[in-house]
N, CA, C and O of each residue as an XYZ file, in Angstrom:
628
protein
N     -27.650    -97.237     56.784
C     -26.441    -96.982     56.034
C     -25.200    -97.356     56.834
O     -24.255    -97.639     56.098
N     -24.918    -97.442     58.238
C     -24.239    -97.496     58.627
C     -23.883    -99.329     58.828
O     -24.783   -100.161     58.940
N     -22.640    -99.608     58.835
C     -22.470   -100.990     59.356
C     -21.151   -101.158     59.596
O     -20.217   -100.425     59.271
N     -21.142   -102.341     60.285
C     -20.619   -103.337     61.138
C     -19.827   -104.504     60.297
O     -20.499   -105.534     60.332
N     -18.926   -104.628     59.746
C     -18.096   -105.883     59.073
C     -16.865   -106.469     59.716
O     -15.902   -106.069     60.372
N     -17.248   -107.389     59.320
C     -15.717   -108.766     59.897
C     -15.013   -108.932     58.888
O     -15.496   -109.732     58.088
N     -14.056   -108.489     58.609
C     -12.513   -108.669     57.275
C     -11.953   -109.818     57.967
O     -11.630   -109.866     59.154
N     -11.846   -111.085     56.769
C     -10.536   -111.917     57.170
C      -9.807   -112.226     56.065
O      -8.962   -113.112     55.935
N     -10.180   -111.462     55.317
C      -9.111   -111.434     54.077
C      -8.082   -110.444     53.748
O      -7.170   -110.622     52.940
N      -8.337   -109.200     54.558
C      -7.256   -108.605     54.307
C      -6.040   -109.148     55.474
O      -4.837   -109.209     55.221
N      -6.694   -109.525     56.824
C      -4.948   -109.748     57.131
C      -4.454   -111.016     56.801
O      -3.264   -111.147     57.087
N      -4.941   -111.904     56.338
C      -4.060   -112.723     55.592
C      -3.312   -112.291     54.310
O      -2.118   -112.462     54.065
N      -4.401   -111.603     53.419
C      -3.280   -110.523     52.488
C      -2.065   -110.058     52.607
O      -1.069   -110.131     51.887
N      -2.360   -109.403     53.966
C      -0.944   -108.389     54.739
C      -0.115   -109.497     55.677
O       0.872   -109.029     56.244
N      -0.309   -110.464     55.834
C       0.254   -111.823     56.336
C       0.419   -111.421     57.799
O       1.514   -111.647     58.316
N      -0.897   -110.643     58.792
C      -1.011   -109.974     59.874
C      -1.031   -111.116     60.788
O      -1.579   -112.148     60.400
N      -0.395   -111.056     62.193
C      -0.688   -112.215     62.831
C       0.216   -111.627     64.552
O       1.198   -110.910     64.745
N      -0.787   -112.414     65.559
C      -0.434   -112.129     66.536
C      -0.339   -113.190     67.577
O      -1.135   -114.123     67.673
N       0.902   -112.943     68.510
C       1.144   -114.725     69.377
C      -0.308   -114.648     70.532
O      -0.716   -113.633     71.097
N      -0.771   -115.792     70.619
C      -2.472   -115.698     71.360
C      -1.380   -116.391     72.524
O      -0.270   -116.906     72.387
N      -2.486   -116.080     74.050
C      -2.787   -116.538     74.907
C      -1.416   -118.280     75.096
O      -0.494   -118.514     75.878
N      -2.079   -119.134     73.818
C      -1.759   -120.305     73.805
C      -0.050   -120.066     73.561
O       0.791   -120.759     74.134
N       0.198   -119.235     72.844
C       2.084   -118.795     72.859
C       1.933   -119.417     71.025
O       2.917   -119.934     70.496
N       1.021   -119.310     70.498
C       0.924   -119.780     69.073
C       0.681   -118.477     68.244
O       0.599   -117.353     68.740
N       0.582   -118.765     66.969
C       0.790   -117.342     66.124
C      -0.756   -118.266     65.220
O      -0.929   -119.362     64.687
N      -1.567   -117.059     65.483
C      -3.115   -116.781     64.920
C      -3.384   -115.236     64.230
O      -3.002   -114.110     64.551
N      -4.212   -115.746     63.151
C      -4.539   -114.687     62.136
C      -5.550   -113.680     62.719
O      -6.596   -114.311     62.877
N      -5.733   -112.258     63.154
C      -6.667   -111.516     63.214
C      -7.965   -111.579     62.417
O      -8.076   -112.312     61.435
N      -9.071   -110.689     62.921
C      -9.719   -110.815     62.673
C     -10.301   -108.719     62.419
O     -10.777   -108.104     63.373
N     -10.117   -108.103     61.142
C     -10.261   -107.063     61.279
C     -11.943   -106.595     61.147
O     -12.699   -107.096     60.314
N     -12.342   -105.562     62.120
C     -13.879   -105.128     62.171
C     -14.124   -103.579     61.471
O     -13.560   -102.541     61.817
N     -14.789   -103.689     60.755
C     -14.504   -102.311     59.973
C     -15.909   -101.459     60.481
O     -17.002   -102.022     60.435
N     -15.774   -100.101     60.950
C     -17.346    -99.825     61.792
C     -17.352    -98.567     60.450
O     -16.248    -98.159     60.091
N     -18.360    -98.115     59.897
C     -18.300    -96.837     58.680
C     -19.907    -96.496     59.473
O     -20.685    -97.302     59.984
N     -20.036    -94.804     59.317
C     -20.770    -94.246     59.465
C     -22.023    -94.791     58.863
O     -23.059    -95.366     59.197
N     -21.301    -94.237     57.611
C     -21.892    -94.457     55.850
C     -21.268    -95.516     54.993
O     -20.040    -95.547     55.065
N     -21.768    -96.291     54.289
C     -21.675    -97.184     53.982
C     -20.386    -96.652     52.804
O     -19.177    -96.873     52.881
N     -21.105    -95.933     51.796
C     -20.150    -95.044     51.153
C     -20.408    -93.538     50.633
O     -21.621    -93.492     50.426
N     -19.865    -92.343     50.339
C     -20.198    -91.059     50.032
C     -21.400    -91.175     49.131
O     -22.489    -90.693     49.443
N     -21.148    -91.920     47.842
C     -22.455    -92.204     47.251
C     -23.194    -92.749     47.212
O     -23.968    -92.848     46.260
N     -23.250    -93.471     48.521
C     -24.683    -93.702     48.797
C     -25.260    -92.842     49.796
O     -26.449    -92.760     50.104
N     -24.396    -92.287     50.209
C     -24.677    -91.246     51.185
C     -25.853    -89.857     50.407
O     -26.940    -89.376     50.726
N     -24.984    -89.673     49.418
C     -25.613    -88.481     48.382
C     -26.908    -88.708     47.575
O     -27.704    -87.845     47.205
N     -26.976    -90.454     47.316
C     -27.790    -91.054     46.537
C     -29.186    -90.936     47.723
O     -30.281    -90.834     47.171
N     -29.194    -90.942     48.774
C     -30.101    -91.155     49.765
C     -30.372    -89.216     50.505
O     -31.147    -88.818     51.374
N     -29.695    -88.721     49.949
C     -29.699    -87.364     50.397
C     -30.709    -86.907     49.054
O     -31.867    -86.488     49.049
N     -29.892    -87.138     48.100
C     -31.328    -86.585     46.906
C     -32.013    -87.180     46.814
O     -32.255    -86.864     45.649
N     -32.911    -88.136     47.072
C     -34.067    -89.289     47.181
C     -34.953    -88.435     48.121
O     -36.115    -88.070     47.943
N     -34.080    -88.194     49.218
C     -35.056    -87.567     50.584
C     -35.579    -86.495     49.890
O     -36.768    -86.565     49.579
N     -35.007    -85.613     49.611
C     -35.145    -84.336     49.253
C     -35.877    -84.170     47.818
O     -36.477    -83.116     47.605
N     -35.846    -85.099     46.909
C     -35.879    -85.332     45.835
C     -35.259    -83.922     44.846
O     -35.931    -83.188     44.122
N     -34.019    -83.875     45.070
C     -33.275    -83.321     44.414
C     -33.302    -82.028     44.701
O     -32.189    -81.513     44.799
N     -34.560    -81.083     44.928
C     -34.327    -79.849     45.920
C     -33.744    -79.844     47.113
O     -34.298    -79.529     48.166
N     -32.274    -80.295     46.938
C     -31.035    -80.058     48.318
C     -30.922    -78.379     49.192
O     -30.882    -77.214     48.798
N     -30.905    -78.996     50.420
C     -31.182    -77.352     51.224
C     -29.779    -76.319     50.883
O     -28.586    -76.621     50.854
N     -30.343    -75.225     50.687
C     -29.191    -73.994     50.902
C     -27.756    -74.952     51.443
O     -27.029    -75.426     50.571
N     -27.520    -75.119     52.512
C     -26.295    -75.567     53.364
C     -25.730    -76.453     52.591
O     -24.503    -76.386     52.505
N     -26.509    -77.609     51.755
C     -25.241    -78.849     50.923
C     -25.639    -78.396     49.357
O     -24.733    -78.844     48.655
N     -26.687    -77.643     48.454
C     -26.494    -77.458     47.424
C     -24.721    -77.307     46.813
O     -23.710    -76.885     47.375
N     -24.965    -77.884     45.391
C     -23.403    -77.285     45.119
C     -23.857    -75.710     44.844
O     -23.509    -74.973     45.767
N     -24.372    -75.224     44.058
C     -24.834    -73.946     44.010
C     -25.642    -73.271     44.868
O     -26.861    -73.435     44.809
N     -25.206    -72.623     45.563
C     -26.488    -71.895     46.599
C     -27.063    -70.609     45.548
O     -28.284    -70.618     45.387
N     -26.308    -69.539     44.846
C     -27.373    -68.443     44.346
C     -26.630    -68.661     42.919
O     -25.483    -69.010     42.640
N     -28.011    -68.236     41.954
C     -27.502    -68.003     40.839
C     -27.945    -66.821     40.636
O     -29.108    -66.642     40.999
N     -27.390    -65.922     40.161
C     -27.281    -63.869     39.388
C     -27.531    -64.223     38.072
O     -26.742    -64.809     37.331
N     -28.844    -63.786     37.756
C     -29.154    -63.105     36.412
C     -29.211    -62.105     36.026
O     -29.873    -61.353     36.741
N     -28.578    -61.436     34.678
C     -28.831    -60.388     34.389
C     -29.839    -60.465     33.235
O     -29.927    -61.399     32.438
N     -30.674    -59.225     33.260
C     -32.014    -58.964     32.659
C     -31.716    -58.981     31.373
O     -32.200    -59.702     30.501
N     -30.707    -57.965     31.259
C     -30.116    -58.274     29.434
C     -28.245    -56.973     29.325
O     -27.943    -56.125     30.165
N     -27.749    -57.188     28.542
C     -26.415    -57.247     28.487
C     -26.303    -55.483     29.756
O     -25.578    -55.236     30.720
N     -27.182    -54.835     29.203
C     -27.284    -53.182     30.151
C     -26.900    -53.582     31.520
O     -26.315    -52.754     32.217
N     -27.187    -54.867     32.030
C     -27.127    -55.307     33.356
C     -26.331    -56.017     33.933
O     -26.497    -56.447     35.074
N     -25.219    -56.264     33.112
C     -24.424    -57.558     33.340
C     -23.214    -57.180     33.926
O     -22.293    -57.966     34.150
N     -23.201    -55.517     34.273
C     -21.550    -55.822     34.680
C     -22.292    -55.724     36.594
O     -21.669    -56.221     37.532
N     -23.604    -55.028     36.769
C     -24.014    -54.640     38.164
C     -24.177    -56.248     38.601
O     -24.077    -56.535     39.794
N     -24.454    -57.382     37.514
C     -24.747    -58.861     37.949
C     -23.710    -59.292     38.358
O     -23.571    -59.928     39.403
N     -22.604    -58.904     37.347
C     -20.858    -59.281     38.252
C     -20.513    -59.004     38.985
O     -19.639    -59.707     39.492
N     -20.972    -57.583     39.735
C     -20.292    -57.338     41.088
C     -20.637    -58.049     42.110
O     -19.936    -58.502     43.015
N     -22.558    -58.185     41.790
C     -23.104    -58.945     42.489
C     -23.083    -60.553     42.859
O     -23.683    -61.084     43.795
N     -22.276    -61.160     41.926
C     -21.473    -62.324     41.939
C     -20.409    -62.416     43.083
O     -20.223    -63.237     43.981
N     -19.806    -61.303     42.719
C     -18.471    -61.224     43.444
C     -18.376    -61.028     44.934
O     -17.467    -61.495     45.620
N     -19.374    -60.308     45.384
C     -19.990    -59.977     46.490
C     -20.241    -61.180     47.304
O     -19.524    -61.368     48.288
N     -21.372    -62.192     46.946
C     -22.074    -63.323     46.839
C     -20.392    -63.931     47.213
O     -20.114    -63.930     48.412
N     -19.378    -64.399     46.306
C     -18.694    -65.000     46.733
C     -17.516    -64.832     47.714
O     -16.958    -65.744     48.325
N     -17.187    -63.313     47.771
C     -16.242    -62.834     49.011
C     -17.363    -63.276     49.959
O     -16.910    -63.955     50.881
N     -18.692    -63.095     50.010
C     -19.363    -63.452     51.567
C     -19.251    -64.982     52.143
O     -19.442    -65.215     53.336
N     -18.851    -66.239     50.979
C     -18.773    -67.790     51.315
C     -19.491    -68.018     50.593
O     -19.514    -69.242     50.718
N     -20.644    -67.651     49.344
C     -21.274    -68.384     49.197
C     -21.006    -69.059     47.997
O     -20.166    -68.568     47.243
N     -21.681    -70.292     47.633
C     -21.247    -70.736     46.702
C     -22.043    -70.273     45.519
O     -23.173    -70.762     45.509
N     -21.803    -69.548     44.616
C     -22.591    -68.366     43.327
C     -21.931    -68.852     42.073
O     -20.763    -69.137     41.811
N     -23.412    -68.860     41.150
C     -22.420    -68.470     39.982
C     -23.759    -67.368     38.913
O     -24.867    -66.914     39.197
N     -23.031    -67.329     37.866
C     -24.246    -66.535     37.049
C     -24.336    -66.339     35.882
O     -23.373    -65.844     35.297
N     -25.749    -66.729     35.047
C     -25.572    -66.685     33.970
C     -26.517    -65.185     33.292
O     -27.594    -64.773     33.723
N     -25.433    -64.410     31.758
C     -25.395    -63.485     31.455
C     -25.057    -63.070     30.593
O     -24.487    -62.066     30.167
N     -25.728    -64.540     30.104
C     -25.796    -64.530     28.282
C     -26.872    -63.970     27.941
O     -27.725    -63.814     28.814
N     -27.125    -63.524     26.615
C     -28.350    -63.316     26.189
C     -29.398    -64.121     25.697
O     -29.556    -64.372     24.502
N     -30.338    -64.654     26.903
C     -31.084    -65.342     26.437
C     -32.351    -64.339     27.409
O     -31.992    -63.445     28.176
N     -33.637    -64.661     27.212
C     -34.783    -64.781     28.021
C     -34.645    -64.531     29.260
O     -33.596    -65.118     29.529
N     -35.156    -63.853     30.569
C     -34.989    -63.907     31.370
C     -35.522    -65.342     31.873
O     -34.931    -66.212     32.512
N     -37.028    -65.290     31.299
C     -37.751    -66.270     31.377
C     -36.848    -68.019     30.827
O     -37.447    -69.030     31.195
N     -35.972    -68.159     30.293
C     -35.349    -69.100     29.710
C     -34.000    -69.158     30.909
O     -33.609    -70.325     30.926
N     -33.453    -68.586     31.566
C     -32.548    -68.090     32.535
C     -33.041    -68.953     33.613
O     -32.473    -69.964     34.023
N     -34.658    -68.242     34.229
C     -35.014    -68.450     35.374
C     -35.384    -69.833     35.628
O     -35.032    -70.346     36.691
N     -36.253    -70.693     34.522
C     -37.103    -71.807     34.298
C     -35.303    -73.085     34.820
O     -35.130    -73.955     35.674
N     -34.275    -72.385     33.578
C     -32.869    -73.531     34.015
C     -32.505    -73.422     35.616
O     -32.146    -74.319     36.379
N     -32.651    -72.462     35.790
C     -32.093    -72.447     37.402
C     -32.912    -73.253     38.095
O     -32.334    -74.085     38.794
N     -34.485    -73.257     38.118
C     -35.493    -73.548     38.368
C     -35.350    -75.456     38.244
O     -35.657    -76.197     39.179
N     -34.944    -75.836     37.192
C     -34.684    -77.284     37.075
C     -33.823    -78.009     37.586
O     -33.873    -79.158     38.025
N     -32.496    -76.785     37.453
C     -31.378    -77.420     38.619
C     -31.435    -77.190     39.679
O     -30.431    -77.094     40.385
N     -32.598    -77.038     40.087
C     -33.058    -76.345     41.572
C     -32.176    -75.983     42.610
O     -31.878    -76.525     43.675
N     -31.808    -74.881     42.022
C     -31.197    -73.706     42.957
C     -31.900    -73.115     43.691
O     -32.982    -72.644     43.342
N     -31.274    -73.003     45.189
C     -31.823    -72.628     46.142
C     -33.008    -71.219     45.943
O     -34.222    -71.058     46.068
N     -31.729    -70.325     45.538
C     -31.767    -68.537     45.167
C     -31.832    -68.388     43.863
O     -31.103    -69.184     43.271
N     -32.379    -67.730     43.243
C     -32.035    -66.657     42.042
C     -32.284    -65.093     42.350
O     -33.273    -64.568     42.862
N     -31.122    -64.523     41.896
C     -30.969    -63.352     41.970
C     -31.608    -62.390     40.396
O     -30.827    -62.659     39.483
N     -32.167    -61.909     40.148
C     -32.373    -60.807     38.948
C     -31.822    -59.662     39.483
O     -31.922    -59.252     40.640
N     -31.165    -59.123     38.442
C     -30.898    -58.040     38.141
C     -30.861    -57.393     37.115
O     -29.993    -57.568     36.259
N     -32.156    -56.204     36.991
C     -32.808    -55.487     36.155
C     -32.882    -54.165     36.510
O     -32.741    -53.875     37.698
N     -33.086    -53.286     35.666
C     -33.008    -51.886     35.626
C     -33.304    -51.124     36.812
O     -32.680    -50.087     37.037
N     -34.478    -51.676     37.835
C     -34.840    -51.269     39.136
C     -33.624    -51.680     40.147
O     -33.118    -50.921     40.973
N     -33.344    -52.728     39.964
C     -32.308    -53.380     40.757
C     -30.708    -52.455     40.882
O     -30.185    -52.138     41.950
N     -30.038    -52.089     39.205
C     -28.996    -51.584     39.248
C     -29.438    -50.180     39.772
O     -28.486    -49.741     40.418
N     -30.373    -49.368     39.773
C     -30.541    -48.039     40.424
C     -31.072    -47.750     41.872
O     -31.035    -46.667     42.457
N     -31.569    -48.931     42.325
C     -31.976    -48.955     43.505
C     -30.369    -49.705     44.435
O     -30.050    -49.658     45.623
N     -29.860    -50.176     43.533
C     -28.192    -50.989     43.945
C     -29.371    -52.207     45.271
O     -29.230    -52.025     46.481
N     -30.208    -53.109     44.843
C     -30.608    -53.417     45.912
C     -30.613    -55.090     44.706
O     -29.812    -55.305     43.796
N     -31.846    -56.049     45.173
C     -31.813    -57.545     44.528
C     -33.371    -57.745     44.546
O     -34.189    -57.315     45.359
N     -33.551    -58.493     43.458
C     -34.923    -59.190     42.904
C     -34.325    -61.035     43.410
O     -33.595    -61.863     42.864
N     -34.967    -61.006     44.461
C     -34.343    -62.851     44.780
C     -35.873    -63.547     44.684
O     -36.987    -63.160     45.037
N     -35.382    -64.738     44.046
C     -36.728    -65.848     43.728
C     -36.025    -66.829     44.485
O     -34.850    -67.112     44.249
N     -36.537    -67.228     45.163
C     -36.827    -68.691     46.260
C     -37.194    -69.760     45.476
O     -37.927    -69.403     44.554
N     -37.006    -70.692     45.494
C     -37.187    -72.311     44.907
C     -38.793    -72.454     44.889
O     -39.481    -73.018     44.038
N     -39.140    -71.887     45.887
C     -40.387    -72.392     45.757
C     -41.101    -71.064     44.930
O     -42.253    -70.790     45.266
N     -40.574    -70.384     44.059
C     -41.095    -69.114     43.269
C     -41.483    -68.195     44.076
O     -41.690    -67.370     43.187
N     -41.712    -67.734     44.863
C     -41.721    -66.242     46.100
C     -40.417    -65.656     45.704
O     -39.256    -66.061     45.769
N     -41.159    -64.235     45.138
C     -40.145    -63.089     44.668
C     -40.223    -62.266     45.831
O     -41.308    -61.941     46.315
N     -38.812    -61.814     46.436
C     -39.058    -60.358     47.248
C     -37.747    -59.128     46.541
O     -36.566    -59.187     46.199
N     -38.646    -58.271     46.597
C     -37.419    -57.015     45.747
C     -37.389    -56.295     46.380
O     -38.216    -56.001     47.244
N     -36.194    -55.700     46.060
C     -35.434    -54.671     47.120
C     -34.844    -55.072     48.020
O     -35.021    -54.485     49.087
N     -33.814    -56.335     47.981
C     -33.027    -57.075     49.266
C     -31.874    -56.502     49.024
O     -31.318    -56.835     47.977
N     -31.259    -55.583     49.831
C     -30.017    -54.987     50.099
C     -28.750    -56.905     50.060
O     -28.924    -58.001     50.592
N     -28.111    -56.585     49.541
C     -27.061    -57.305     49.578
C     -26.589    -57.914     51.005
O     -26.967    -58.993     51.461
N     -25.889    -57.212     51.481
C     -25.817    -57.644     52.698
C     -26.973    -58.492     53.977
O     -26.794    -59.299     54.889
N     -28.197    -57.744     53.385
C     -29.433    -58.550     54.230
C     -29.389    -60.218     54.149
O     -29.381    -61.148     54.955
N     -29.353    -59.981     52.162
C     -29.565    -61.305     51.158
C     -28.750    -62.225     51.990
O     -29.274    -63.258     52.404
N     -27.153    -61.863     52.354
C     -25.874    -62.913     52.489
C     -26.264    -62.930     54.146
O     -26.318    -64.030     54.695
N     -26.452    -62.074     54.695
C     -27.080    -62.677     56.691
C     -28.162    -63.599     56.152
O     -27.659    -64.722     56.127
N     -29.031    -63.634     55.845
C     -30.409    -64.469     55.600
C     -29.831    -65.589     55.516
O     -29.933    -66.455     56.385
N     -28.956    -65.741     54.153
C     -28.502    -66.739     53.760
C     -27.949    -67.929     54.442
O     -28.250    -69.122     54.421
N     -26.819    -67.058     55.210
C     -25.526    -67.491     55.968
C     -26.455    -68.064     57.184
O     -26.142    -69.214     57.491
N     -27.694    -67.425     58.056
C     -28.642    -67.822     59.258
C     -29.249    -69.172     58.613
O     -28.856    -70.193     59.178
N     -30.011    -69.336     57.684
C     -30.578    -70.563     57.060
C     -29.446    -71.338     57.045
O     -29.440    -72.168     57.954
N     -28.551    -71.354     56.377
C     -27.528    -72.669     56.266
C     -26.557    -73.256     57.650
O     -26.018    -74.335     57.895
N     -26.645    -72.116     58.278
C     -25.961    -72.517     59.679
C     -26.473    -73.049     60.396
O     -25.874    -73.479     61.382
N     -28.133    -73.302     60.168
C     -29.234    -74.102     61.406
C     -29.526    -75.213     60.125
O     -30.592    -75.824     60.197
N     -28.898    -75.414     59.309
C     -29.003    -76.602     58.694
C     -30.474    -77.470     57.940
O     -30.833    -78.646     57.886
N     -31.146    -75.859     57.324
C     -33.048    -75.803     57.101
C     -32.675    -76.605     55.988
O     -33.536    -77.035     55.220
């Protein structure tokens, strides 16, 4: 991705020119060095690798909060809110549909996290988190959830 180019069209464009050696006036020669060729190909070769399951650290979404059904939706908002005073990038859906119809979309836009929150969840004040690769663990205190989180994306897994 990275390269190496010789421009001699832009400083004649810009009518760039410098007196040489000889005491004569000669056109430059500009070298352009880029990491990356360009951002999207940069991104285009990032989801290829990965094939579209992007790690925690560059997802645009790192967690998505579901609520189980409307009884649950304001404990899913706090839990949003939480999620995003900590850095992360959250969002959540808490409409009434399926949990099962909820989980499967997150699941396609392959989000890192999903969060449930269901009747055990708002009384225990704790989290039902599903992992990308479907491994449920319940009972994740909030704060555990956002250290876990914040440790994975900072070593760049």
């Amino acid at each position: 991705m990275a390269t190496i180019q010789l421009d001699y069209q832009l400083p004649q464009r810009f009518r760039l020119t410098y007196v040489g050696a000889d005491g004569h006036e000669h056109t430059p020669v500009i070298i352009h060095r880029v990491i990356y060729g360009s951002l999207e190909r940069f991104i285009g070769i990032l989801l290829e690798h990965y094939k579209g399951n992007l790690p925690a650290w560059i997802s645009p979404v790192q967690v998505r909060v579901l609520s189980l059904s409307d009884e649950h939706k304001k404990r899913g908002e706090d839990v949003l809110e939480g999620l995003k005073v900590a850095g992360l990038r959250a969002d959540g859906d808490f409409e009434s549909a399926t949990i099962s119809y909820k989980v499967r979309n997150a699941q396609l836009q392959k989000i890192p996290y999903v969060i449930v929150i269901g009747e055990k969840e708002v009384e225990s004040e704790s989290l039902s988190v599903r992992t990308r690769d479907g491994k449920v663990r319940e009972g994740v205190r909030l704060d555990d959830f956002v250290r876990e989180v914040g440790e994975r994306t900072s070593k760049f897994e």
